[in-house]
C-alpha positions as CSV (number, residue, x, y, z in Angstrom):
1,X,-100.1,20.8,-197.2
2,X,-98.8,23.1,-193.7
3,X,-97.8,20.7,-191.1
4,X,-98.6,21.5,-187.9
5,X,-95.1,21.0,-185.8
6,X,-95.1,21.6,-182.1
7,X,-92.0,21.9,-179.6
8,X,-92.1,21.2,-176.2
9,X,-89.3,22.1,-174.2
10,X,-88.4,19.7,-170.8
11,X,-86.7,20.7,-168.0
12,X,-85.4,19.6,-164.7
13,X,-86.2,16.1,-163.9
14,X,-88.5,13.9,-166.2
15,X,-90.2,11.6,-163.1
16,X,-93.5,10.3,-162.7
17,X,-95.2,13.3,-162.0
18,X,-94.1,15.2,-164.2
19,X,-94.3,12.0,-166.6
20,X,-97.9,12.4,-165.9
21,X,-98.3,16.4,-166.8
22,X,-96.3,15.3,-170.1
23,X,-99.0,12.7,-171.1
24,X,-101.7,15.6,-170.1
25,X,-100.1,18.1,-172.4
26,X,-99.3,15.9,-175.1
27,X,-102.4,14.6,-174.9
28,X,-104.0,18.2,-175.5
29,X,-101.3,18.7,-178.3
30,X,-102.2,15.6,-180.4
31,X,-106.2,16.1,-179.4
32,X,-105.5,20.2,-181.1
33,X,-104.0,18.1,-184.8
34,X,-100.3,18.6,-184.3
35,X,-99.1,16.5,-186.8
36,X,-95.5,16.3,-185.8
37,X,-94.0,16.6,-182.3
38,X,-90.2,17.6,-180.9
39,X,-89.3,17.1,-177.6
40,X,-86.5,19.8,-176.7
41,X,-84.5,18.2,-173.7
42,X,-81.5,20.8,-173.7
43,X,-82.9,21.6,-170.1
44,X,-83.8,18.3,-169.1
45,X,-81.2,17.2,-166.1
46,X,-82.6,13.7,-165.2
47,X,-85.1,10.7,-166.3
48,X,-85.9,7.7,-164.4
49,X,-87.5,4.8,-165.3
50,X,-91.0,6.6,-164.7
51,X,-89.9,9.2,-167.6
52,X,-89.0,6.8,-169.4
53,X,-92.0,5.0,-169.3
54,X,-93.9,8.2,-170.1
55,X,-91.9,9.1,-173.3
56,X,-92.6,5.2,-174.8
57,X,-96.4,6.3,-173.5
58,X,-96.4,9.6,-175.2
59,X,-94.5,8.2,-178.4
60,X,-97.6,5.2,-178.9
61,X,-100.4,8.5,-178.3
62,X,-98.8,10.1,-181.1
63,X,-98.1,7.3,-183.4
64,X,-102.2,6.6,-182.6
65,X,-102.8,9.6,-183.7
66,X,-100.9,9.5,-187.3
67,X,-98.3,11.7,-186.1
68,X,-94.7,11.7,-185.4
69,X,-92.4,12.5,-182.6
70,X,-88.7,13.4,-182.2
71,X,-86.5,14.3,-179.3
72,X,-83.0,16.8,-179.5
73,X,-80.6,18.1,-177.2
74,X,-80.2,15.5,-175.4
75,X,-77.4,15.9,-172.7
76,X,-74.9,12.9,-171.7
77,X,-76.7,11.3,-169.3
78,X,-80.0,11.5,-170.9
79,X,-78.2,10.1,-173.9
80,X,-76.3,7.5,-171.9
81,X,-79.5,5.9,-170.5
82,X,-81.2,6.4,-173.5
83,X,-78.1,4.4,-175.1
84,X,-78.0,1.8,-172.2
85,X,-82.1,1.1,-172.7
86,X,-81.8,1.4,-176.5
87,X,-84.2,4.1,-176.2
88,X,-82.0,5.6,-178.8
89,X,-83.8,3.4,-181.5
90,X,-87.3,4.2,-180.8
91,X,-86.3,7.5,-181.0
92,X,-84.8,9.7,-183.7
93,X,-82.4,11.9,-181.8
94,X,-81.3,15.5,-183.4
95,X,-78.6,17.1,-181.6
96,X,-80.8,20.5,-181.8
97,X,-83.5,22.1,-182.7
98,X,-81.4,23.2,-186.1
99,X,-80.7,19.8,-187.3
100,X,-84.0,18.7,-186.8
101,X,-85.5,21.7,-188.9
102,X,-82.8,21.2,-191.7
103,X,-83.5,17.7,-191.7
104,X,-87.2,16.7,-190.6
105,X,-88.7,19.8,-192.1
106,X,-86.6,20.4,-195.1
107,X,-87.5,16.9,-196.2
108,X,-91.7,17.4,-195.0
109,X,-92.1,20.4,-197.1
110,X,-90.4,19.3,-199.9
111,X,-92.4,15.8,-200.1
């Protein structure tokens, strides 16, 4: 079975509007049968609680949908706020896109 994975790449500041255009995209991604779903957030400067609210909203669409998501690259204040709101445990965190692939798909393709 080929598992459909998909990477999105964030940059700047995650906010309500572009919270929104994540849901919108995501939405398109789970709609086109990605099965599983990495957020890449090595670019991403800044979330408020907007973002955050629109990561927990994208993580339920693609739980609906019998996929699953991931984030990695998560810089220190990303990952401090996603500590301080124990994000961090609704999330599996990778520290990149390689320990991800060693560790999500290694396992995926071997199953």
């Amino acid at each position: 079975m080929s598992l459909s994975v998909t990477v999105i790449e964030l940059s700047g500041i995650l906010d309500g509007i572009r919270g929104n255009e994540l849901r919108r995209e995501i939405s398109g991604t789970v709609a086109t049968g990605a099965d599983i779903l990495l957020l890449d957030m090595k670019e991403l400067k800044f979330i408020d609680s907007s973002g955050l609210g629109a990561l927990v909203s994208v993580m339920q669409m693609v739980r609906n949908a019998n996929g699953k998501m991931f984030v990695c690259s998560l810089n220190d204040q990303v990952r401090m706020l996603f500590e301080l709101t124990k994000m961090d445990r609704i999330f599996q965190v990778f520290t990149d896109q390689d320990e991800f692939n060693s560790q999500v798909l290694a396992i995926q393709s071997a199953s």
